[in-house]
Each structure stands twice: as structure tokens, then as C-alpha cells.
N, C-alpha and C positions, 0 to 999 in steps of 0.2 A: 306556443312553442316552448319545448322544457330546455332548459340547459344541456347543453352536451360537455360534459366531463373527461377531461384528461385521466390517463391511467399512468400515473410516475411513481415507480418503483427506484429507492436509491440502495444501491448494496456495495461494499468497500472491495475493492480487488486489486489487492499489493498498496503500490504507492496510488490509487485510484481510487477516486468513488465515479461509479457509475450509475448515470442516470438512465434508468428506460422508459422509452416513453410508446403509450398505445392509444390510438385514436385519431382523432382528425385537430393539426394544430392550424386553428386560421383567428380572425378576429378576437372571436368570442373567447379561443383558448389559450391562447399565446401567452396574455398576462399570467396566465395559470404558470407554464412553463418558467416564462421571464423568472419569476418570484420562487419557484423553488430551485432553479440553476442561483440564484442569488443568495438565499438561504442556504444553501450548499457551502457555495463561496464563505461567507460568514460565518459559518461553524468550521472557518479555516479549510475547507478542500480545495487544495487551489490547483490540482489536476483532475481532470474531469469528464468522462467519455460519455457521452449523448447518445444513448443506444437510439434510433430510430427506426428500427425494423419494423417496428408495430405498428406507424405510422400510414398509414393510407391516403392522407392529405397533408398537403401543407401550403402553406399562402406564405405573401411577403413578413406578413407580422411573424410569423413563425420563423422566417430569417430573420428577421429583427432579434427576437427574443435569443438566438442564437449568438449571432454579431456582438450583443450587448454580453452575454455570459464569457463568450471570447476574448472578450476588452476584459472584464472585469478579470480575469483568469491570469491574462498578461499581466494584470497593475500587482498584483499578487505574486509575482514570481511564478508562476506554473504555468498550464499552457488547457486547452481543451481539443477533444476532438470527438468526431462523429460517426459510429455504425452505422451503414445504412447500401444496402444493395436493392433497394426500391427503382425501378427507373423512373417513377413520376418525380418521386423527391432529389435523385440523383441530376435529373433534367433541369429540374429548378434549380440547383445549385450550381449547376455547369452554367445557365442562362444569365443567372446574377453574377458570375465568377465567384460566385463564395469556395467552389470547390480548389481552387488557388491558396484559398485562404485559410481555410480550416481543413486540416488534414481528416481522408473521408478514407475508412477503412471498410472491407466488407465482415469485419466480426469485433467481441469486445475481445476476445483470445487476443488476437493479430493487434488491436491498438493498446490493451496493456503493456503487449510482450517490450 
């Protein structure tokens, strides 16, 4: 079984860097995720939007690795939030309440503005 590969593009937009992410985030990719939302953070971004359109999966660890970028975001003074008009990923997040918690925008336009 070969590795399956996260596709994270980071590109700066105003007071944002925006993360996009494509692929399927579960077990195997999550760390991938975790670590570069964390690396972000530590080259000082401490606002920070999660594109997830490209996504096609996502598992608990992939809320995890969100959760945790979200703390880290807060200790930081800024805040994060997530693109994402997907309904499997939108479902998952209404199911945990994460969508309570992390402000879910349907574009990165609308969660810059």
C-alpha cells in the first residue's frame, strides 16, 4: 500500500495565510496537516483559513489536527477558520459540533473579507 499524500498549498491573502488542502485527510494524513498548520503558526501566522474544498475525506484525526491548529491560533492572539461547502465534511463537523466552534465559510473571499 503506497502512501497517500496530502496536497497543502499555503498562499498569504491580506492579514491571512491560507492553507488549501486536497485529498483525503484521515489517519495516515492528518499528521501531515497537524504539522504544517503548526509550521504556519510558527513562522508567526496567527490567522489562518483552511481551505477544504479539495477535500473528499476527512476522519476524526483530521478534526483533531484542526482543533489543535485552532488552540494553537487562539494562544497566539488570532483566530482560524475553514472553507468548506463539501457536505460529507460539512456533516462531520455539524456531528462533532466543531462547526460551532470554528467559523465554516463557503469561500476563502467571504472568510478573508
Amino acid at each position: 500500500m503506497g502512501t497517500v499524500d496530502l496536497d497543502m498549498e499555503a498562499s498569504a491573502n491580506g492579514d491571512w495565510m491560507v492553507l488549501t488542502v486536497a485529498g483525503e485527510v484521515d489517519l495516515n494524513t492528518a499528521p501531515q496537516l497537524k504539522e504544517r498548520i503548526n509550521g504556519l503558526i510558527a513562522q508567526g501566522n496567527s490567522n489562518l483559513v483552511v481551505d477544504l474544498e479539495g477535500v473528499e475525506f476527512m476522519d476524526s484525526t483530521g478534526l483533531s489536527a484542526l482543533v489543535s491548529g485552532l488552540m494553537r491560533t487562539s494562544e497566539s492572539g488570532g483566530g482560524m477558520t475553514v472553507v468548506c461547502t463539501r457536505p460529507q465534511v460539512l456533516r462531520l463537523l455539524a456531528l462533532t459540533g466543531l462547526d460551532q466552534v470554528l467559523k465554516v465559510h463557503s469561500s476563502v473571499a467571504e472568510a478573508v473579507a
